[in-house]
Wavefront OBJ file of the C-alpha trace (Angstrom):
o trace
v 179.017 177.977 124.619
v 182.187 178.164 122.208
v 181.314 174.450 121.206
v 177.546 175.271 120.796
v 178.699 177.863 118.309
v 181.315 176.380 116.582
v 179.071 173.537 115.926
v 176.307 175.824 114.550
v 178.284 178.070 112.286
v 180.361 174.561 110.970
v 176.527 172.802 110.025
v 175.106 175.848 108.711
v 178.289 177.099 106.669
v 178.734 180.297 107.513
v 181.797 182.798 108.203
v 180.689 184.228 111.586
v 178.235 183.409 114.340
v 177.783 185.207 117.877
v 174.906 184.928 120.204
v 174.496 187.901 122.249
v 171.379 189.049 125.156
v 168.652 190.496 123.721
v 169.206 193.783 125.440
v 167.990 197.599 123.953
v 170.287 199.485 122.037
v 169.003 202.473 123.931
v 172.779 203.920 124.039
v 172.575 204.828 119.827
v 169.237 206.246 120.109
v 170.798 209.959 120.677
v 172.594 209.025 117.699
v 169.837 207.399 115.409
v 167.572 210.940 116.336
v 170.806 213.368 115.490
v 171.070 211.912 112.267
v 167.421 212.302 111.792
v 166.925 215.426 112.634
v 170.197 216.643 110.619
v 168.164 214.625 107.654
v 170.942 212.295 107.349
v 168.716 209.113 107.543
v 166.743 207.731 104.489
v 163.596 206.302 103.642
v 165.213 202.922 104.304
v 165.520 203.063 107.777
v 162.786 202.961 110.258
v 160.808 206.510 111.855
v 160.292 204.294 115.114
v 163.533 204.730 117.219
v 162.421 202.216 119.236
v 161.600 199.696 116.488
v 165.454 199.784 115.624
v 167.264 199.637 119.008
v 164.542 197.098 121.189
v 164.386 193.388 120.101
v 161.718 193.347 122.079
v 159.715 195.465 119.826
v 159.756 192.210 117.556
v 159.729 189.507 119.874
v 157.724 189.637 122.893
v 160.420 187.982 125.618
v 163.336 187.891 123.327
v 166.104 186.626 124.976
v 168.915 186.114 123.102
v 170.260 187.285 119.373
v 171.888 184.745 116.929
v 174.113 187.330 114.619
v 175.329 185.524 111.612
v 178.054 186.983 108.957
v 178.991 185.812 105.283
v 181.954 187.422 103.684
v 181.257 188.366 99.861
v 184.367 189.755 98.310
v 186.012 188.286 95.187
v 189.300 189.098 93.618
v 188.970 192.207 91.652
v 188.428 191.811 87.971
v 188.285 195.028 85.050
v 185.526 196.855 85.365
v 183.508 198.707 82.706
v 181.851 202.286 82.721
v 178.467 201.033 84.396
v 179.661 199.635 87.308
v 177.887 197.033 89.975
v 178.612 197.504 93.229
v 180.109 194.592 95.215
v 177.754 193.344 96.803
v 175.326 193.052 94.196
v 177.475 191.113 91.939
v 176.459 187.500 93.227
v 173.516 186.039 94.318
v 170.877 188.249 96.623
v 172.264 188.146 100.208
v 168.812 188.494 101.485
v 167.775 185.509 100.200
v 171.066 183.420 100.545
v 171.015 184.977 104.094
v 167.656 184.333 104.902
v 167.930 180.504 104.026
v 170.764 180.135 106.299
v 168.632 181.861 109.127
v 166.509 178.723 108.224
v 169.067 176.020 108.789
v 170.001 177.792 111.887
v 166.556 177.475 113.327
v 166.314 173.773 112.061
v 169.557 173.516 114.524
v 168.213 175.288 117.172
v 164.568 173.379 117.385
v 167.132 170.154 117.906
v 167.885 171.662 120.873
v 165.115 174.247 122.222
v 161.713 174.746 121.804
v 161.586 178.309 120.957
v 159.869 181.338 119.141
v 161.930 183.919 116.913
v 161.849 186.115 114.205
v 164.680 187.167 111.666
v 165.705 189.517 109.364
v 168.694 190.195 106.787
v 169.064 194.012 106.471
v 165.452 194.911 105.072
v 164.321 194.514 108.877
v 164.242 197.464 111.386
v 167.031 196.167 113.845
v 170.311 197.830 113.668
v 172.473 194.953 112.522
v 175.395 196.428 112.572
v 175.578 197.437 116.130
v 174.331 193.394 117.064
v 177.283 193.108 114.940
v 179.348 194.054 117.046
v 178.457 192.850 120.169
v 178.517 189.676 118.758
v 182.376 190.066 118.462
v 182.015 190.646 114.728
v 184.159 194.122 114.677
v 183.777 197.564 115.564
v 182.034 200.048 113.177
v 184.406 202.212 111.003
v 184.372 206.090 110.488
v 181.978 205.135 106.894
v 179.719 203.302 109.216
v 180.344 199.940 107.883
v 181.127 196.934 110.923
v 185.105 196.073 110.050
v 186.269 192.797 110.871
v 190.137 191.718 111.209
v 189.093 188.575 108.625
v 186.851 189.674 106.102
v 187.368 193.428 106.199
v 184.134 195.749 105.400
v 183.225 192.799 103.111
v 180.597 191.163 104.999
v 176.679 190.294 105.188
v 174.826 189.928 108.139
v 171.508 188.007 109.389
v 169.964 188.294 112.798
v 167.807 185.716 115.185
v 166.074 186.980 117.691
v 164.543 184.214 120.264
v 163.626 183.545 123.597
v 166.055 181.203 124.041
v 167.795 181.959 127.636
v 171.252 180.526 127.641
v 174.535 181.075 130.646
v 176.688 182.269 128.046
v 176.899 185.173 125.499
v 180.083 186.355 123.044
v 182.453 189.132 123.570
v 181.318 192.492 121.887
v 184.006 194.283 119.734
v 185.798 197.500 119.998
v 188.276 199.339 118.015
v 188.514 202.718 116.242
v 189.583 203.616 112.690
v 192.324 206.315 114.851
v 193.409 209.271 112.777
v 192.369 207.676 109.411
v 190.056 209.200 107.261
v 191.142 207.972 104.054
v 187.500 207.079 103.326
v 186.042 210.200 104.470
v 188.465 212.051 102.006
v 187.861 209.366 98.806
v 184.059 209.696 99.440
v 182.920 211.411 95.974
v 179.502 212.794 97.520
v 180.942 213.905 101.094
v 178.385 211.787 102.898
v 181.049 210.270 105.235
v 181.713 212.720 107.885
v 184.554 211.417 109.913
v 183.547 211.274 113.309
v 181.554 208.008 112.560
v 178.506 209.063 111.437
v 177.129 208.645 107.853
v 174.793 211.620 105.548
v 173.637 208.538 104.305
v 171.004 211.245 102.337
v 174.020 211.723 99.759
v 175.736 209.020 99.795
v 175.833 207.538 96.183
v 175.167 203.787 97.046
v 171.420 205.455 98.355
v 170.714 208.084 95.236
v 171.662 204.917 93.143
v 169.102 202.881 94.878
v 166.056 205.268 94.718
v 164.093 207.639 92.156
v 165.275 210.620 93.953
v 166.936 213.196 91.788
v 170.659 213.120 91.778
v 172.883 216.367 91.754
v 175.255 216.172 88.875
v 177.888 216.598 91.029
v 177.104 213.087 92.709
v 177.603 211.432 89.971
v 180.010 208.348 89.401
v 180.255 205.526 87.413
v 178.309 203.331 89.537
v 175.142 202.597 88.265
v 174.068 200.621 91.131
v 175.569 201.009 95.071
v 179.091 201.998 95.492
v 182.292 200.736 96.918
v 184.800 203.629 97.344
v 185.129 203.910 101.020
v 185.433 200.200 101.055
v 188.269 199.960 98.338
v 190.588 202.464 99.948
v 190.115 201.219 104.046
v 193.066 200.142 105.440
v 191.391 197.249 106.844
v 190.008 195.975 103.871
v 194.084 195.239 102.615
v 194.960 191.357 102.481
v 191.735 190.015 103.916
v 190.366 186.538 103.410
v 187.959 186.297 99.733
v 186.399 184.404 97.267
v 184.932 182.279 100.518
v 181.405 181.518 99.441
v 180.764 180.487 96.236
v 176.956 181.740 96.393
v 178.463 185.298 96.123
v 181.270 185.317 93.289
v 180.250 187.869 90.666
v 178.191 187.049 87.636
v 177.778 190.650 86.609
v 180.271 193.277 87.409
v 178.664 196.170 84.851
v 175.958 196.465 82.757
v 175.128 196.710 79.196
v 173.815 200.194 78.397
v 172.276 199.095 75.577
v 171.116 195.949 76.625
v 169.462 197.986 79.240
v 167.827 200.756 77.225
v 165.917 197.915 74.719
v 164.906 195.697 77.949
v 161.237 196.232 79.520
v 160.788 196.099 83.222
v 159.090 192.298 83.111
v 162.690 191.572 81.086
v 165.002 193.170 83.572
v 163.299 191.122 86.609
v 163.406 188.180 84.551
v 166.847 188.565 83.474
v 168.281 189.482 87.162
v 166.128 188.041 89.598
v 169.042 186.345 91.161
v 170.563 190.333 92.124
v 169.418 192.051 95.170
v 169.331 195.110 92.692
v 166.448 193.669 90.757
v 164.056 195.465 93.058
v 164.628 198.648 91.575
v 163.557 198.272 88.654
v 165.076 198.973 84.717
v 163.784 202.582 85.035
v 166.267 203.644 87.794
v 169.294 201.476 86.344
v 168.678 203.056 82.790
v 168.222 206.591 84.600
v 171.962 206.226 85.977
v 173.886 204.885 83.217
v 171.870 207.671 81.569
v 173.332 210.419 83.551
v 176.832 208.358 83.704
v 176.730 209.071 79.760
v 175.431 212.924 79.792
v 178.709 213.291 82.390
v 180.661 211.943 79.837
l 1 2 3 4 5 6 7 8 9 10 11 12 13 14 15 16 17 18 19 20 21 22 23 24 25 26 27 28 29 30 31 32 33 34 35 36 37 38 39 40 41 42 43 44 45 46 47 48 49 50 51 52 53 54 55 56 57 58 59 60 61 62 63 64 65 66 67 68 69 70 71 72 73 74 75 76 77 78 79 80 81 82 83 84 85 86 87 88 89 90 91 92 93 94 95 96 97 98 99 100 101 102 103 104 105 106 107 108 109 110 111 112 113 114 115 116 117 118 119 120 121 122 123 124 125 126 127 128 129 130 131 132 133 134 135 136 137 138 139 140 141 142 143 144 145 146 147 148 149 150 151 152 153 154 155 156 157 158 159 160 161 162 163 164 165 166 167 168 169 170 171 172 173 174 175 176 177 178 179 180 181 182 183 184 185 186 187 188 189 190 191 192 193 194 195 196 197 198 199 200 201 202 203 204 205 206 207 208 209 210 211 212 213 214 215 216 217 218 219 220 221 222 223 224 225 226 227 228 229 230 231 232 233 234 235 236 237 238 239 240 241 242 243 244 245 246 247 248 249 250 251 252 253 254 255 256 257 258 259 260 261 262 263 264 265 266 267 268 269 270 271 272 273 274 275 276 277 278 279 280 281 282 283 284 285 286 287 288 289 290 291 292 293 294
């Protein structure tokens, strides 16, 4: 198995690959309906519990899950007033992501004759969690998976098939302890500390969406945040500027630039982005109320 997998992440180039059985998640339902019914969740995730913790929901005789993980942090350079979250700096990790998915199952059909279906975080699975059964790391107290190599800092891509193999990898575990350095930094209070996420505040989400944000939310992010990932622990010393698909081309933007631009321009302009799909109205509407702060 270690040889099947070493062979598979070296051809398709990527940081981290696991193959784990397609079993439920049922364990993290209690969790997935607490957060729910505390109105933690968002209208990014999935109403159908069962759509996010049951492969098989996807896959009729799913088997076995192919996790895949690219790292995407870059040295730090200065950044302006209108800042770009991290991960939306490079290329769109959903595409990127999605055409490695493709080379793995161009791999895979050299070997097996098999059905699947994959996603890169706009699907209903809980990544994170495959994450970590995959051996990938254990999920921190702000919800993110944290891995001893790439820190916080990482991408993720699932395969479901019905591929039956003998062999699976090693889940993770680990705790972030007493820590709550990121609960404390978090400038809306979304993280809560016991490792669970009010994802319903948390900026990176009221950046994302034309939902009204209280003034009080308001940083100088105008797309996503990366707060709780600069001041983790685990994110000190870890390996970067590993995939060249993902080194920034845009670490702020240009109020101005912005304000002038139509929609058709700002698609045009950053169709590269995984921010792109928001639109120029909801970028302009933050750096707008980044300026009325002051």
């Amino acid at each position: 198995m270690n040889e099947l997998i070493m062979k598979l992440k070296s051809n398709i180039k990527v940081d981290l690959l696991g193959v784990i059985k397609a079993d439920s998640m049922e364990e993290i339902c209690k969790d997935l309906i607490i957060s729910k019914e505390k109105n933690f969740s968002t209208e990014f995730e999935s109403d159908k519990i069962n759509f996010r913790t049951e492969p098989n929901m996807h896959l009729k005789n799913a088997k076995s899950i192919f996790v895949i993980g690219m790292s995407y942090f870059w040295d730090e350079i200065e950044e302006g007033k209108y800042k770009i979250s991290n991960h939306a700096q490079g290329k769109d990790y959903h595409k990127v992501l999605g055409e490695k998915l493709e080379d793995l199952k161009i791999e895979l059909s050299k070997i097996y004759k098999f059905q699947s279906y994959s996603q890169v975080d706009s699907g209903e699975l809980f990544e994170k969690e495959l994450g970590r059964r995959a051996g990938f790391g254990y999920i921190g107290k702000n919800t993110l998976l944290i891995n001893k190599e790439f820190g916080s800092y990482i991408f993720l891509g699932i395969l479901v098939t019905d591929i039956e193999l003998n062999e699976y990898s090693r889940e993770s575990e680990g705790t972030c302890g007493e820590c709550n350095i990121c609960k404390n930094a978090c400038p809306s209070g979304s993280i809560i500390g016991d490792y669970t996420l009010n994802a319903s505040i948390c900026h990176s989400y009221l950046s994302q969406w034309k939902v009204e944000i209280p003034e009080s939310k308001i940083i100088n992010y105008a797309y996503g945040c990366d707060i709780c990932q600069k001041v983790c622990p685990k994110n000190k010393g870890i390996k970067k500027n590993i995939n060249e698909d993902f080194r920034p081309r845009i670490k702020n933007f240009d109020d101005e630039n912005i304000k002038n631009m139509s929609n058709k321009e700002f698609k045009r302009k950053y169709y590269e982005h995984s921010f792109s799909w928001v639109g120029k109205k909801v970028i302009a509407r933050n750096i707008e109320l980044i300026e009325e702060r002051g």
